[in-house]
C-alpha positions in Angstrom: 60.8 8.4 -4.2 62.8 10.4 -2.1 62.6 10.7 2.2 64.1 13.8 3.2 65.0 15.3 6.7 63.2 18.6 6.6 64.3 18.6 2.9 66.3 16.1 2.9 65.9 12.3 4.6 66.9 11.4 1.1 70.5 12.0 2.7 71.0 8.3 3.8 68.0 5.6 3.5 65.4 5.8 1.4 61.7 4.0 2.1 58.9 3.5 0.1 56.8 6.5 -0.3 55.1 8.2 -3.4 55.7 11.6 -1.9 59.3 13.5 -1.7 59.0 14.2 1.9 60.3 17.1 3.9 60.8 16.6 7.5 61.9 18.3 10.6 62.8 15.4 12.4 64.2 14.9 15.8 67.5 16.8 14.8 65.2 20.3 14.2 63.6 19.6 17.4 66.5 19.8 19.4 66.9 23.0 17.0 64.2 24.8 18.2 64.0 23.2 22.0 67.0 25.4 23.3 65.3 28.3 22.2 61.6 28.3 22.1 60.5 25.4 24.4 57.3 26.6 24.5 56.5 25.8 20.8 57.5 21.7 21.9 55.3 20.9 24.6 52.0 18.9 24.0 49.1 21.2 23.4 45.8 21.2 24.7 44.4 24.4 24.5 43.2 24.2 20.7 40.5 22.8 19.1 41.2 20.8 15.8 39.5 23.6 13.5 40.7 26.5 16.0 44.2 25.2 15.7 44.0 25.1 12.0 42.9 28.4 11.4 45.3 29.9 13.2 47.8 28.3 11.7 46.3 29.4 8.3 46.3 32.9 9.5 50.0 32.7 11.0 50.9 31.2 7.7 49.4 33.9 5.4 51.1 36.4 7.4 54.9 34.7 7.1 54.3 33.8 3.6 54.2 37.8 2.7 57.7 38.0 4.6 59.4 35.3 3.3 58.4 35.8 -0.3 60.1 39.4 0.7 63.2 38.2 2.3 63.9 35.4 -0.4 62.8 37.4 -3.5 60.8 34.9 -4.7 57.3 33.8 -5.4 54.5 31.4 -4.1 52.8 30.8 -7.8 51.2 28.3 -5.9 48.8 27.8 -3.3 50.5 26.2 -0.1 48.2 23.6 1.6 48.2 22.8 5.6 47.3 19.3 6.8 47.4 18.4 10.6 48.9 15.6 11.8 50.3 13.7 15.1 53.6 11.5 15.6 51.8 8.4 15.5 50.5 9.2 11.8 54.3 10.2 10.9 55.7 6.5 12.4 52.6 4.8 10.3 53.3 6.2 7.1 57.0 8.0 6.8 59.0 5.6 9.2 60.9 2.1 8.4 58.4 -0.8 9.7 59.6 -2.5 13.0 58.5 -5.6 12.0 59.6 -7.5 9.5 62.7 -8.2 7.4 65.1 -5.1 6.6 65.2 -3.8 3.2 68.7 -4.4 1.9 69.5 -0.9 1.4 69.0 -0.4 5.3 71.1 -3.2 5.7 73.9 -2.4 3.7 74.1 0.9 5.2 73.8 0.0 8.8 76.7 -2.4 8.3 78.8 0.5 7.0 78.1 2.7 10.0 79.1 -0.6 12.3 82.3 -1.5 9.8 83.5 1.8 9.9 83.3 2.1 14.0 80.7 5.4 13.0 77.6 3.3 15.6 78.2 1.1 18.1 77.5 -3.3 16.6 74.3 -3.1 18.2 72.9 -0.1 16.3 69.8 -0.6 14.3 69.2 2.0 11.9 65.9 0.5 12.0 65.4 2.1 15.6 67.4 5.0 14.7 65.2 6.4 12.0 61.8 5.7 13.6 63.3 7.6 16.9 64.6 10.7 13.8 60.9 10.6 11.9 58.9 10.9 15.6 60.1 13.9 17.2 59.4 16.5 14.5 57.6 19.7 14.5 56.5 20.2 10.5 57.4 18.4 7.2 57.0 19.9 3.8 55.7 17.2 0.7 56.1 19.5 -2.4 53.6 22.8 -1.7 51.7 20.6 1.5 53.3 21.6 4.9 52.3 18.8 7.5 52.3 20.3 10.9 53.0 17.7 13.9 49.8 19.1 16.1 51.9 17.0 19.5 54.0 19.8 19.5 53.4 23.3 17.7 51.7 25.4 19.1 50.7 28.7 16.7 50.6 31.2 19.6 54.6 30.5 20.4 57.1 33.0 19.2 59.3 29.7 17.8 56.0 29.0 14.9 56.8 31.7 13.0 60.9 30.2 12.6 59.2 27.2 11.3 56.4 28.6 9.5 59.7 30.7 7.8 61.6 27.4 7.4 59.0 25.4 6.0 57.8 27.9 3.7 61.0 28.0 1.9 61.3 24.4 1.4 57.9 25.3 -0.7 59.6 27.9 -2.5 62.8 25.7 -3.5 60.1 23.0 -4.9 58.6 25.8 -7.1 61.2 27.2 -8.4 64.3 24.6 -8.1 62.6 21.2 -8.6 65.2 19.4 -9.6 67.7 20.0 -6.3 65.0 17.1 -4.2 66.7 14.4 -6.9 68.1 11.5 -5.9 72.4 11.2 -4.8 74.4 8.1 -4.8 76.0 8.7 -2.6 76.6 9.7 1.3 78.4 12.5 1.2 77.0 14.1 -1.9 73.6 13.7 -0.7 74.8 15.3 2.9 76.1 18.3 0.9 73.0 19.5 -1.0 71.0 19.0 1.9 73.1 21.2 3.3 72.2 24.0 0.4 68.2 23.3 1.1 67.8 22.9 4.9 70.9 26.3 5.2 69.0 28.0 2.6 65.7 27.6 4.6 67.2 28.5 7.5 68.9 31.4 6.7 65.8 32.5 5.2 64.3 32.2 8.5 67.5 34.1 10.2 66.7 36.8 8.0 63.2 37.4 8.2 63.1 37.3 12.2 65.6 40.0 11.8 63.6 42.0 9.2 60.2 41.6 10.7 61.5 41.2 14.5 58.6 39.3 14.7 61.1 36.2 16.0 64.4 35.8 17.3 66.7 33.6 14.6 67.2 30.2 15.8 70.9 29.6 17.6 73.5 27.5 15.1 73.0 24.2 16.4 76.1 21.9 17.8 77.6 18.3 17.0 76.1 15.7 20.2 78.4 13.2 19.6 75.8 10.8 22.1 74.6 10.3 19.3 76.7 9.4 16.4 74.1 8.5 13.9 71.9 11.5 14.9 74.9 13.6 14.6 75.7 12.5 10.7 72.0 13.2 9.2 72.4 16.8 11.4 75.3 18.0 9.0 72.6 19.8 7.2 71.5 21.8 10.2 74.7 22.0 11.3 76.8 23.3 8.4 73.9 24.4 6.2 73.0 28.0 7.4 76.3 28.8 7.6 77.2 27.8 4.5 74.3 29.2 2.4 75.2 32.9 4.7 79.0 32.2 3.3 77.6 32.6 -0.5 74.9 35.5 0.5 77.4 37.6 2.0 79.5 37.0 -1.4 76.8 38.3 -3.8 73.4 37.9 -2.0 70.8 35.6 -3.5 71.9 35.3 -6.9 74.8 33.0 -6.0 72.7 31.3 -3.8 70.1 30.5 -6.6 72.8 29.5 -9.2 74.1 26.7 -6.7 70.7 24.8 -7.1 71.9 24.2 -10.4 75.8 23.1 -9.4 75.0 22.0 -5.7 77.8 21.1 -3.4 78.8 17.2 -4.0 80.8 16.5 -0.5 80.8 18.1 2.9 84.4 19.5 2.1 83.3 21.8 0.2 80.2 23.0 2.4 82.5 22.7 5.3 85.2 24.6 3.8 83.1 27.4 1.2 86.0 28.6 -0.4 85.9 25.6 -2.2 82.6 25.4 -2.8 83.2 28.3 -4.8 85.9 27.3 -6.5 83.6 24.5 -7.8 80.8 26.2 -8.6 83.2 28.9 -10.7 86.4 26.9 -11.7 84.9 23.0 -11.6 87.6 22.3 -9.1 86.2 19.5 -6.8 89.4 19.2 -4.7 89.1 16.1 -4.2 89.8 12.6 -5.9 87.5 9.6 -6.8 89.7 6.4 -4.7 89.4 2.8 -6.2 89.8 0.1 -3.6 91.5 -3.0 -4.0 91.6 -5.5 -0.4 91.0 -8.9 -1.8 88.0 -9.8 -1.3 85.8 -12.8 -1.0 82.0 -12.6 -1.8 79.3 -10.6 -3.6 80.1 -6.2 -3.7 76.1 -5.1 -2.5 77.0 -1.9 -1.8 79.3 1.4 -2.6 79.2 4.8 -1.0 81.6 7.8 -0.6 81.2 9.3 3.3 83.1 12.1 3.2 85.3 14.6 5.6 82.2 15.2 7.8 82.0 11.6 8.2 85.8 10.7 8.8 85.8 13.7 11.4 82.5 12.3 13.2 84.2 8.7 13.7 87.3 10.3 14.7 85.6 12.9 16.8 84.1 10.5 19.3 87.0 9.5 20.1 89.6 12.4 20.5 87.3 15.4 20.5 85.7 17.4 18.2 89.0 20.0 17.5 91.3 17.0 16.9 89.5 15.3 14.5 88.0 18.1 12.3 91.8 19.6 12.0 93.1 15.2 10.9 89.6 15.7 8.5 91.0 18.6 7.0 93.0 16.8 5.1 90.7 14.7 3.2 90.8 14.4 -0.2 88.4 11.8 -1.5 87.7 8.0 -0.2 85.6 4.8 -1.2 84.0 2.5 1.1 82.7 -1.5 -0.5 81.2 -3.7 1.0 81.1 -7.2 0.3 78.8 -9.9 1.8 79.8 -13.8 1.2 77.3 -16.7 3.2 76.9 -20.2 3.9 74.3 -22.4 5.2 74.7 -20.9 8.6 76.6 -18.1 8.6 76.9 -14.2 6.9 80.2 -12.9 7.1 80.7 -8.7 6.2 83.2 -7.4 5.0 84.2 -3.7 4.1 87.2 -2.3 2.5 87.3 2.1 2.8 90.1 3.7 1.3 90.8 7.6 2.2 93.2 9.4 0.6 94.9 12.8 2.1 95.9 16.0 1.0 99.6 14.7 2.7 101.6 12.0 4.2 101.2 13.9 7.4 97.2 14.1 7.3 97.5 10.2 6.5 100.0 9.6 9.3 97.8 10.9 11.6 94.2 9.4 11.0 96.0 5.9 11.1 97.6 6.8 14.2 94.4 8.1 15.7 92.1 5.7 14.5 94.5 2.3 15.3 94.5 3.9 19.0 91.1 5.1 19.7 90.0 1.2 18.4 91.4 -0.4 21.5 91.2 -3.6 20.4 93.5 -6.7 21.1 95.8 -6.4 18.5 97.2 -9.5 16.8 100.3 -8.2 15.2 101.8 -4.5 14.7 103.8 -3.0 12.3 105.3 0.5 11.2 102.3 1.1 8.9 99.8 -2.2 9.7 98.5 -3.0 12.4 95.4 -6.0 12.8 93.3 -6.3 15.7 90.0 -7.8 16.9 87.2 -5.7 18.6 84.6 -7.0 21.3 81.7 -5.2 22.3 78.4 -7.5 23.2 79.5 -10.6 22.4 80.1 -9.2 18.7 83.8 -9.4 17.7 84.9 -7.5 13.9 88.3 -8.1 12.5 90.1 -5.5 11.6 93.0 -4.5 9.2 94.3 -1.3 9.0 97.3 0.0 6.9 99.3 3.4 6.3 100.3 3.9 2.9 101.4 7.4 2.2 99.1 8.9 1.2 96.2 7.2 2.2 94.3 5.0 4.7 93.1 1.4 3.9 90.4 -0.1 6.5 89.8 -4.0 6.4 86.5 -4.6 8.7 85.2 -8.3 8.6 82.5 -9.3 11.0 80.6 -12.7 11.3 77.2 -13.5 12.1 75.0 -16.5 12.5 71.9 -16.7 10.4 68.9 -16.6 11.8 68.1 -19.5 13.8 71.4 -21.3 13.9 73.3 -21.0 17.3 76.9 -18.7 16.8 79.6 -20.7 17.0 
C-alpha cells in the first residue's frame, strides 16, 4: 500500500489504499500555475464524453513522443478515468474525522519536535489541503485526470500528459522503484529519481516536439514548511535526473532504478550520488542516539540534509542554511511517548552528525538562536530553553558535541477531556 505524490506520496504518510497512487498534488499545481494558468482554471466548456475524447486523442498523440524521447515502451494499454477534487478527498485523503492513525501521529509530532511546523500543525489538514489541488494522478497504467482543472485544449496538458505518461512507463518497466522506504529521507530521495525522471522527460519532449514550452524549475516557499519538504521531489528531482543524463544519457538513468538515491545528500549533491551508485560510497553515517529517556520508542526516522536545511532555512534564509546543511553527514531522530491517566508527554531525541566541528558549531549556534525561547540556563556547548507559541510550551535541550548535534524536545499535553494543568 503505498500513497505517492505524483509518484510518490509514499514519501512521508501512508493511508489505507489498495492502489499505489500517483499524484500531482498541490505542489505540481503551483508547478504548472506560473506557467500555464490557463490549464488550472475550472472548465465549463466540455461535455463529460467530449472532454474524454479529447483527452484520449491528446493522449495518443504524447504517448508516441514520449515513448521516443524516453526510449521505451508502453507494452500496455494506458487507461483514462475522469475524476473531480471531491472524489480525490473521499477516497485518497486522510479522514477529518475521527481518531489519527498512529503513523500520522508520530510523524506530525516529529515535524512539531523538530521546530520543521509550527505546534498547531495538523498533518491531518496538511495532506487533505496536498491531495485537493491536483491536476492528474497515475495508479499503475490508469492516469486519473482532476476534470476541476485540466483543460485538454491548454498548451500546459501536453507537460502533464508527458509527465504522467512516464510515471506509466517506470511502472512497466521499473516496478520495483514504487516500494515502500523506512525512512524520511530515503523515501524523499527516490521520489526524487521518479517525479525528476518524469519531468525531465517532459523537458525534453516539449523541446523535441515544440509542441509545449518545459515547465520552469520550481522554488522552495518556505510559507509553507510542510508543503515545502514533500516538494523536494519537484524541486531537486529534474535536476538531478538531467545531472546523470548529461553523464551518459538514459542508460545511467535506468540503472539508478535499481540502486536509487537513499538521502537527499546525495540527490542534492549528484556527485555523490554517483559515487554511490559506482563506488557504494553513501557519505554518510548511520547515528545511534542515546538522551535518557523515559517511555515507550513508537517511532524512528532519518530526515536528512534537505530537512535540517528546511528547518534552518525558515529562519536565516535559504543561502545560510543549505551552505550549515552541507555539512551533514547522517542523523537519527526517536521518539518516545510515556502517559498517565491524564496526560501524554512527547519526547524526541535527533542526533546529526557533521562532516566537521565547524559544520557542527554552526547548526547549534543557528538553531539555539533562531529558537528564541526563554532560556533556563546556557553553557559553552548546552543550552535549555522553553518555547511558547498558543498556549503550547516544548522543552528543549540542545548540546554541541564536536562533531555533532543532540536535540532534546519534550512537550506535554492533556488527554482528551481532562483540563491542562
Amino acid at each position: 500500500m503505498v500513497i505517492a505524490c505524483d509518484a510518490a506520496l509514499n514519501r512521508i504518510v501512508l493511508f489505507p489504499i489498495i492502489l499505489i497512487i500517483v499524484i500531482v498534488a498541490s505542489a505540481f499545481l503551483m508547478y504548472y500555475a506560473i506557467q500555464f494558468k490557463e490549464a488550472l482554471k475550472p472548465i465549463s466548456t466540455y461535455t463529460t464524453t467530449d472532454r474524454y475524447l479529447a483527452i484520449i486523442s491528446l493522449a495518443k498523440d504524447v504517448e508516441k513522443g514520449v515513448e521516443a524521447v524516453r526510449n521505451l515502451s508502453f507494452t500496455v494499454k494506458v487507461n483514462f478515468m475522469l475524476i473531480n477534487t471531491s472524489w480525490a478527498l473521499e477516497h485518497w485523503a486522510p479522514k477529518e474525522s475521527g481518531e489519527i492513525p498512529p503513523s500520522v501521529l508520530h510523524k506530525e509530532m516529529i515535524y512539531k519536535l523538530t521546530f520543521l511546523t509550527p505546534l498547531s500543525f495538523s498533518l491531518v489538514s496538511g495532506e487533505r489541503s496536498f491531495v485537493g489541488m491536483f491536476l492528474a494522478a497515475t495508479a499503475g497504467t490508469t492516469i486519473y485526470i482532476n476534470t476541476d482543472y485540466f483543460d485538454p485544449s491548454s498548451s500546459g496538458s501536453r507537460n502533464v500528459l508527458a509527465h504522467e505518461l512516464t510515471h506509466v512507463l517506470q511502472f512497466i518497466h521499473f516496478p520495483n522503484i514504487f516500494k515502500e522506504d523506512n525512512t524520511t529521507d530515503a523515501s524523499l530521495a527516490k521520489q526524487a529519481l521518479i517525479e525528476g525522471d518524469a519531468g525531465w522527460t517532459q523537458h525534453l519532449y516539449c523541446v523535441k516536439t515544440r509542441l509545449c514550452t518545459p515547465s520552469p524549475r520550481m522554488g522552495i516557499d518556505l510559507r509553507n514548511p510542510y508543503i515545502a519538504l514533500v516538494s523536494f521531489p519537484y524541486v531537486y528531482g529534474e535536476w538531478f535526473v538531467s545531472y546523470l543524463y548529461n553523464l551518459s544519457g538514459w542508460s545511467i538513468v535506468n540503472k539508478a532504478y535499481s540502486k536509487p538515491p537513499i538521502s537527499t545528500s546525495m540527490v542534492m549533491h549528484p556527485e555523490r550520488y554517483v559515487n554511490y551508485l559506482v563506488n557504494n560510497i553513501k557519505e554518510f553515517v548511520e547515528p545511534s542516539v542515546s538522551c535518557g529517556c523515559s517511555g515507550s520508542k513508537v517511532y524512528v526516522d532519518r530526515l536528512g540534509e534537505y530537512y535540517v536545511m528546511l528547518v534552518l532555512a525558515q529562519r536565516i534564509g535559504l543561502e545560510k542554511a543549505g551552505a550549515v546543511a552541507s555539512g551533514w553527514r547522517g542523523d537519527r531522530a526517536e521518539l518516545y511517548k510515556a502517559e498517565n491517566s491524564t496526560h501524554v508527554t512527547w519526547i524526541l531525541c535527533w542526533n546529526i552528525t557533521w562532516a566537521s566541528q565547524e559544520f557542527s558549531k554552526q547548526f547549534y549556534t543557528l538553531f539555539v538562536s533562531s529558537l528564541g525561547g526563554v532560556e533556563g540556563y546556557r553553557y559553552e556547548d548546552a543550552v535549555a530553553m522553553e518555547i511558547v507559541s498558543n498556549s503550547k510550551r516544548v522543552f528543549v535541550n540542545v548540546l554541541n558535541g564536536g562533531m555533532w548535534t543532540l536535540v532534546k524536545s519534550i512537550y506535554v499535553e492533556a488527554k482528551q477531556g481532562v483540563e491542562n494543568s
